[in-house]
C-alpha positions in Angstrom: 202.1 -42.7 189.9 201.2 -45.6 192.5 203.1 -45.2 195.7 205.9 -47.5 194.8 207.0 -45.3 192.2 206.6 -42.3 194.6 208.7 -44.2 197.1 211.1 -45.4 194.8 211.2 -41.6 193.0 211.8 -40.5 196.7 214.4 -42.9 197.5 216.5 -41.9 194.5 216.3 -38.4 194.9 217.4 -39.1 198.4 220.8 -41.0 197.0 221.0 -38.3 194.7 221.4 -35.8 197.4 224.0 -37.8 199.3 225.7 -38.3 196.4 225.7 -34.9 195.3 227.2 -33.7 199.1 229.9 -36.0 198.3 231.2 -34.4 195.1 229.3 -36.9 192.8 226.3 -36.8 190.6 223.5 -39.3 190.2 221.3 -39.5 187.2 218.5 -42.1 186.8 219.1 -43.4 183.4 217.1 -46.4 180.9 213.7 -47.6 180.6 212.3 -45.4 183.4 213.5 -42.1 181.6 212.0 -43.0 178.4 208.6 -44.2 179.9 208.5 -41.5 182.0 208.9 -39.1 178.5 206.3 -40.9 177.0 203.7 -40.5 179.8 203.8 -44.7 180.9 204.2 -45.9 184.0 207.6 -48.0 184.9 208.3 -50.6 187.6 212.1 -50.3 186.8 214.3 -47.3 188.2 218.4 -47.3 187.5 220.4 -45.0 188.9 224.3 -44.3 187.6 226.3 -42.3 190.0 229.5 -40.3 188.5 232.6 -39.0 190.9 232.7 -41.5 193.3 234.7 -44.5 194.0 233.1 -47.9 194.4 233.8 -48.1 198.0 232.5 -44.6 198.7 229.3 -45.7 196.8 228.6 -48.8 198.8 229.6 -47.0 202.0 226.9 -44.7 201.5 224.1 -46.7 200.0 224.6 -49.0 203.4 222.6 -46.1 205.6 219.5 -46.6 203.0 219.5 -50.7 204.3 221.7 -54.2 202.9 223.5 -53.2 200.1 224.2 -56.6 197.6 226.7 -56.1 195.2 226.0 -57.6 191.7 228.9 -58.3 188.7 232.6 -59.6 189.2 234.2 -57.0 186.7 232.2 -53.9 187.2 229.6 -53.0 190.1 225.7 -52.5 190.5 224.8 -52.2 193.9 221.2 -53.1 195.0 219.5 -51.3 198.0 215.6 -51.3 198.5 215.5 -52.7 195.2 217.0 -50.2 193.1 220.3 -50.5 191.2 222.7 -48.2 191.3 226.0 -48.5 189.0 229.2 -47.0 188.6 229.1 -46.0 184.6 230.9 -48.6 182.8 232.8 -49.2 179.4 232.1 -52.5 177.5 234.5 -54.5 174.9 233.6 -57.7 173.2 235.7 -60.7 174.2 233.7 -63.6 173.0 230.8 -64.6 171.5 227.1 -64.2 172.8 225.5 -61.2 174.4 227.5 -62.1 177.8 230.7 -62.1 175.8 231.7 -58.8 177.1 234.6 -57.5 179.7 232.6 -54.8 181.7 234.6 -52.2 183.8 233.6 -49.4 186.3 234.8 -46.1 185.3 233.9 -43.4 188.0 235.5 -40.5 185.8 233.7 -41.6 182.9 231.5 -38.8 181.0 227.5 -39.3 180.9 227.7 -39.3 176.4 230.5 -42.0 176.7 228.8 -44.9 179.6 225.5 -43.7 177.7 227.5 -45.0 174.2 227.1 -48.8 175.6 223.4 -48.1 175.1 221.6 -50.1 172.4 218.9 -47.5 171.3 218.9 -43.8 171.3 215.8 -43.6 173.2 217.5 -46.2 175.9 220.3 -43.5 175.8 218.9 -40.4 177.9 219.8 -39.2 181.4 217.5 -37.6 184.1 218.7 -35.8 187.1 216.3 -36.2 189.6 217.6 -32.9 191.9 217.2 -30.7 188.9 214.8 -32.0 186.4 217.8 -31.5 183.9 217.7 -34.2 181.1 220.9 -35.4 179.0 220.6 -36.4 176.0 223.9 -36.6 174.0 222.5 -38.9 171.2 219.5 -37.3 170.2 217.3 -39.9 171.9 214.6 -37.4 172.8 214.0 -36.4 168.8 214.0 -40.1 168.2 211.7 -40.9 170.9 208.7 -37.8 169.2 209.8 -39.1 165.8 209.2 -42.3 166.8 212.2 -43.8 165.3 215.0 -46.1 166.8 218.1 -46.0 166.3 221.4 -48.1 167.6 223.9 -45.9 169.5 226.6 -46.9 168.0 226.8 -48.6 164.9 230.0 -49.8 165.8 229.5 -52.1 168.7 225.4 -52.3 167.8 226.3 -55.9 166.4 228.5 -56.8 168.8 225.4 -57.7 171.1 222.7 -60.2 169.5 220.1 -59.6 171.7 219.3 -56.0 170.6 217.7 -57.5 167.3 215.4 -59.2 169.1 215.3 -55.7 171.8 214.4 -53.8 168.6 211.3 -56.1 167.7 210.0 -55.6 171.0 210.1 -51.9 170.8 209.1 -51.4 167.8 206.2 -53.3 168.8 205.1 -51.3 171.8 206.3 -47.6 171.3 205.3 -48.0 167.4 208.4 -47.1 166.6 210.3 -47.7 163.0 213.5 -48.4 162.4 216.1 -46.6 160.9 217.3 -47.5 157.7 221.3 -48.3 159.4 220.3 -49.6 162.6 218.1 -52.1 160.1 220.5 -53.3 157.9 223.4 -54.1 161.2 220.2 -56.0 162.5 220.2 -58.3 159.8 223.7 -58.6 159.6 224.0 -59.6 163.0 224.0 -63.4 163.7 221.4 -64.8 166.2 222.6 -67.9 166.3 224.4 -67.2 169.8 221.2 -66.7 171.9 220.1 -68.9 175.0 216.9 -69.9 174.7 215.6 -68.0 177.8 216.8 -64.6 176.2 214.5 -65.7 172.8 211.7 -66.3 174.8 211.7 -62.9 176.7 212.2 -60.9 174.1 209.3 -62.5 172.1 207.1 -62.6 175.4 207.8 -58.5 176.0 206.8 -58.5 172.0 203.5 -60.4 173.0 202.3 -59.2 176.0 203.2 -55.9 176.5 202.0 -54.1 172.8 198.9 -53.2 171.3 200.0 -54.6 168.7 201.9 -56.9 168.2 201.8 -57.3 164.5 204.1 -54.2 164.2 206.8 -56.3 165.6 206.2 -59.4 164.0 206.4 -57.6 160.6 209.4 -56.0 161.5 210.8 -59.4 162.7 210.5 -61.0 159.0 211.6 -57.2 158.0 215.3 -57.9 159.4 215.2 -61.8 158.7 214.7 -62.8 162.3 211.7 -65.1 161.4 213.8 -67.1 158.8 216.3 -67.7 161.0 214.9 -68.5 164.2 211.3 -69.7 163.0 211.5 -70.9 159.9 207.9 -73.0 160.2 206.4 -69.8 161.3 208.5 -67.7 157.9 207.0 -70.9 156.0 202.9 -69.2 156.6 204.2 -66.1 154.8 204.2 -68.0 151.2 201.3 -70.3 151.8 198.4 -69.0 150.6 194.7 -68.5 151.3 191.2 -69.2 149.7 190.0 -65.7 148.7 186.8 -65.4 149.7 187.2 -67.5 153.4 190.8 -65.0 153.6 190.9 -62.0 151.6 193.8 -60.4 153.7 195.6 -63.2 152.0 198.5 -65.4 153.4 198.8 -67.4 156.2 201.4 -64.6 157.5 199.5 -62.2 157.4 196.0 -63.9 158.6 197.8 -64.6 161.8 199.3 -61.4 162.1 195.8 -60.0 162.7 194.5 -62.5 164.5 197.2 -61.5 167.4 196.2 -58.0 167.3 192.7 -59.1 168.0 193.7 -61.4 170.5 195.4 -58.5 172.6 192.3 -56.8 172.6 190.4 -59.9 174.4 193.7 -60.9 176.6 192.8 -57.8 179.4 190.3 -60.5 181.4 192.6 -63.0 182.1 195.5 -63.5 184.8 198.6 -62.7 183.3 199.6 -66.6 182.7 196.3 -66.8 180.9 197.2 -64.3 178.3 200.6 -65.6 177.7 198.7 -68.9 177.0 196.1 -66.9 174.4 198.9 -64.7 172.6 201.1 -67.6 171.7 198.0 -69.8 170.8 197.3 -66.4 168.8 200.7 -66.5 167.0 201.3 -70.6 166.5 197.2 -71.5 165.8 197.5 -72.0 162.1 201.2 -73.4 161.9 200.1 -76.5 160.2 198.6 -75.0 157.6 201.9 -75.2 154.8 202.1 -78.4 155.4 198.4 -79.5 154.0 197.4 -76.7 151.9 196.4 -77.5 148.8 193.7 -77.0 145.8 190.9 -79.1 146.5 188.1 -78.9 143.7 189.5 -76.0 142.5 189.9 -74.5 146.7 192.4 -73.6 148.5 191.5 -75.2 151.9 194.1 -76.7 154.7 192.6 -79.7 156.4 193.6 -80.9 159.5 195.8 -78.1 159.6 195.0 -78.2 163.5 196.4 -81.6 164.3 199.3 -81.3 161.9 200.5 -77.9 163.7 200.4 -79.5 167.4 204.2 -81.0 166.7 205.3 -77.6 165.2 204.0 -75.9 167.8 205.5 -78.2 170.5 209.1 -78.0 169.0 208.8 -73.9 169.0 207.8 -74.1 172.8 209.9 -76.4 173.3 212.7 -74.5 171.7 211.1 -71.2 173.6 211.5 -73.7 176.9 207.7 -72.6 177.8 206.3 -74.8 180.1 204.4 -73.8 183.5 203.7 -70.0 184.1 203.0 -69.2 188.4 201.9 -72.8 188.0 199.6 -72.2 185.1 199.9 -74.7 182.6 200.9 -72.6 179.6 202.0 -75.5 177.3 199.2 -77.2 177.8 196.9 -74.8 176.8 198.6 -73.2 173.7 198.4 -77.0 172.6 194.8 -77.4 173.3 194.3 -73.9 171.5 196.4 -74.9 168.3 194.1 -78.0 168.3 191.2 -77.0 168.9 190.3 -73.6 167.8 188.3 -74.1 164.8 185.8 -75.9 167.0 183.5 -73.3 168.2 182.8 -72.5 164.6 182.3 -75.8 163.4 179.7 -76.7 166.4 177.6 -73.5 165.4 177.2 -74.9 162.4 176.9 -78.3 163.0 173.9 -79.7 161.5 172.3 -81.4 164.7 173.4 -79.9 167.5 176.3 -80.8 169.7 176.1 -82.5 173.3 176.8 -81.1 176.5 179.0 -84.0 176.6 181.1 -83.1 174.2 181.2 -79.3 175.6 182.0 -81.2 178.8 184.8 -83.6 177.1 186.5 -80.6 175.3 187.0 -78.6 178.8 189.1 -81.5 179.7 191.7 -80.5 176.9 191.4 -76.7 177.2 190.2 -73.3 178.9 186.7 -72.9 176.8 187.2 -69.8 177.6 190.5 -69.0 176.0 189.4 -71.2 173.0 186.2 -68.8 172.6 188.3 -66.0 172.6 191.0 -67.1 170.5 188.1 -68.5 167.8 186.7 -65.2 167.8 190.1 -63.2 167.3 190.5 -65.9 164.2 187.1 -64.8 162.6 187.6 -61.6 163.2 191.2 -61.2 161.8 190.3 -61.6 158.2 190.5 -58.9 155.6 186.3 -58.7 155.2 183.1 -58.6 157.2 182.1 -62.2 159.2 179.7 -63.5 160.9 181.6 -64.2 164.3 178.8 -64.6 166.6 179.8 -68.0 167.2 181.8 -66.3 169.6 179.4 -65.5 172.2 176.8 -68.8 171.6 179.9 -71.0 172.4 180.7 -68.9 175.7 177.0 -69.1 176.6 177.0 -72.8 176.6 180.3 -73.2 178.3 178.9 -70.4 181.2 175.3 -72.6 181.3 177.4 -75.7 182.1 179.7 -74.3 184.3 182.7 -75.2 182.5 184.4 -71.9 181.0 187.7 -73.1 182.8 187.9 -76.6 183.7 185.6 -79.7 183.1 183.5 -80.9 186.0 184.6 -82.5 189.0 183.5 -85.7 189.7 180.6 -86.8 191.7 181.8 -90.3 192.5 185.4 -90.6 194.7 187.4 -93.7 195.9 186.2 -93.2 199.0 182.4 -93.6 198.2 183.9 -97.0 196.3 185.7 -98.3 199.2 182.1 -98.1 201.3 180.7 -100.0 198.8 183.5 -102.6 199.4 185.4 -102.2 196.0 189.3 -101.9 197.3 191.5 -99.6 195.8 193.0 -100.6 192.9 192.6 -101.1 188.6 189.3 -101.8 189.6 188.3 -98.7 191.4 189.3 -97.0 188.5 187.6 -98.5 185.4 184.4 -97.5 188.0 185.2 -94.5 188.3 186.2 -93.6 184.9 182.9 -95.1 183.7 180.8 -93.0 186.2 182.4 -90.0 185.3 182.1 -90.8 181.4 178.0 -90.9 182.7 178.8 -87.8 184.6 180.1 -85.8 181.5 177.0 -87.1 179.5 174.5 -85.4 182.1 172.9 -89.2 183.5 174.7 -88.9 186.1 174.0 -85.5 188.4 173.9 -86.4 192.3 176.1 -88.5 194.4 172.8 -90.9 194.6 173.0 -91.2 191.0 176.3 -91.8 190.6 176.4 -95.2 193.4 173.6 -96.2 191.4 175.6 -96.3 188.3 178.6 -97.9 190.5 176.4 -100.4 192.2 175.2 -101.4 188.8 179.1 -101.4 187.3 180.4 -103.1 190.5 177.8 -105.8 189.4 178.1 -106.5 186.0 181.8 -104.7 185.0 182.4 -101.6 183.2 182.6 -101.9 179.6 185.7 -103.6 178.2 187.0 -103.6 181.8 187.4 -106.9 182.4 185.3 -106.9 185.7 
């Protein structure tokens, strides 16, 4: 437990107490109570207080610090970054998964605000001045058995997001689910959700399992992947050359390639990993679209170029972008373009530049391509020679080049000394140094007004100097 938790365990037990001199009775309810039972650590603690009045609640919260008060129809209070709710009753008034009327209902019993719940496991109470757990659903069972199951299969549907909650679940407390909860997920339409709520669903799915696969299998399972991704349902029924792919389809080829890439993702910032899991998952999108039988093959080329557009309509529909400032786009595009590189230059029959090592860091993280290449080898169905792997990162690591290409020797100030103003000029020079630069004949600023002195003289190639 790292001291925030402690603090934050402190703090609620605190509230507890107050709340428990006033007649009341607070419970810390969700996530935290069923990480907590399975022995993980949480960042997120709820509490829900029963017997008291909104007023009454905020009043006493206030002697804790600020108290902001979150909702129109119902109230969460947030104090030292904890929420603490009134229990609440939900009815559907519209479509979406906002397309609820939410009220407060002090009076209301712990089994009845814990029926609003999606899953079973979501659905247990823990008092934190007693060590008492309530469990009116049978969450606990489902949480040993590993199984989830909806609440209530009533209002289960009424909320879209919860198929996608279910996927992301399933995928990282290996959980299956139950036969009814299954069927009301693929009744349930999807068609109402934002974007944004997609995207974290499927991020949580990514990032946060060992893996993955179990949720992506369960997402064609319920008909998810048809109907939000249908170019990523379209790898399930193209097919693979045997002996290259005996796992077989696309589908499933990709499936294990993003279980190996969350065993490589643990060295990166967190940014960096969203970049390799979804250049895990989209990597071989183009693949349907130029499979064919070639002298009696099945092979798929440029199945890299063709999937850059697929993949930049999904991340685009995903509204991925930047990440802390990390380009994340960028990089799943390099990734979906150039991952079967590392294995081709291994075998390449005379052996490939430094330039070209030095060119290709321009378009991507050589380091994220050398482990996404080697979780592509390695997710196959048979035994593989993958030691590409590790002769591509010892080139990148020799040039110095494992996350960006070099910078350049030559500036536009070293130009303007040598009297070239600023302008289209300056930068045909400059391109054509660097170009130099990249192919290792130019090392050392001396080298590099050399090469300008002898450009400023003649012109660049092609530049019209």
């Amino acid at each position: 437990m790292t001291t925030t938790d402690a603090d934050a365990l402190a703090l609620a037990r605190a509230i507890a107490e107050a709340v428990r001199d006033r007649g009341g009775r607070a419970l810390v309810v969700g996530g935290f109570v069923r990480d907590t039972l399975l022995g993980r650590p949480s960042k997120d603690l709820d509490i829900e207080v029963f017997g008291m009045t909104a007023d009454d609640l905020k009043a006493l919260l206030a002697r804790w610090g600020p108290v902001n008060t979150v909702g129109e129809s119902f109230t969460v209070f947030k104090v030292q970054g904890l929420d603490v709710s009134l229990p609440r009753r939900e009815s559907k008034v519209g479509r979406g998964h906002k397309g609820f009327a939410v009220h407060g209902d002090p009076a209301l019993p712990f089994a009845e605000a814990a029926r609003r719940r999606d899953f079973t496991i979501n659905a247990i109470g823990w008092d934190p001045l007693t060590d008492a757990y309530l469990d009116p659903h049978g969450g606990r069972a489902d949480l040993d058995a590993r199984v989830l199951r909806m609440v209530d299969a009533q209002t289960f549907g009424d909320d879209s997001l919860r198929v996608l909650r279910a996927l992301q679940f399933a995928a990282r407390f290996e959980c299956a689910v139950e036969a009814a909860t299954a069927r009301v997920c693929r009744e349930t339409p999807l068609d109402d959700l934002p974007a944004e709520r997609v995207w974290g669903e499927l991020e949580k799915l990514l990032l946060r399992a060992s893996r993955p696969s179990l949720g992506l299998h369960l997402a064609r399972d319920l008909d998810v992947v048809s109907r939000l991704w249908p170019t990523l349902e379209a790898l399930a029924s193209c097919p693979q050359d045997a002996e290259w792919h005996p796992e077989g389809d696309v589908w499933t080829h990709t499936c294990l390639v993003v279980d190996e890439a969350a065993t490589r993702k643990g060295t990166f910032t967190y940014p960096e990993q969203v970049a390799l899991m979804v250049g895990a998952l989209l990597h071989d999108i183009g693949k349907p679209l130029v499979t064919a039988l070639i002298d009696g093959r099945i092979k798929s080329p440029g199945h890299e170029s063709e999937g850059v557009p697929l993949a930049t309509a999904l991340l685009d529909a995903w509204q991925v972008h930047t990440l802390e400032g990390y380009p994340v786009r960028t990089q799943v595009l390099g990734l979906v373009a150039w991952h079967m590189l590392p294995g081709a230059w291994w075998k390449a029959l005379a052996p490939v530049s430094d330039g070209a090592f030095r060119r290709l860091a321009r378009k991507v993280d050589m380091v994220l391509l050398a482990r996404l290449s080697q979780a592509d080898c390695n997710g196959r169905g048979g035994v593989f020679d993958c030691s590409f792997g590790q002769w591509f990162l010892d080139r990148v690591h020799a040039l110095g080049v494992e996350h960006a290409p070099p910078a350049p020797v030559l500036l536009g100030r070293h130009l303007i000394a040598l009297g070239v103003a600023p302008g289209p000029a300056m930068g045909e020079v400059l391109r054509a140094v660097y170009e130099q630069q990249l192919d290792g004949l130019v090392t050392t600023l001396e080298d590099a007004l050399e090469a300008a002195r002898r450009l400023v003289a003649t012109g660049p190639p092609e530049s019209g100097l």
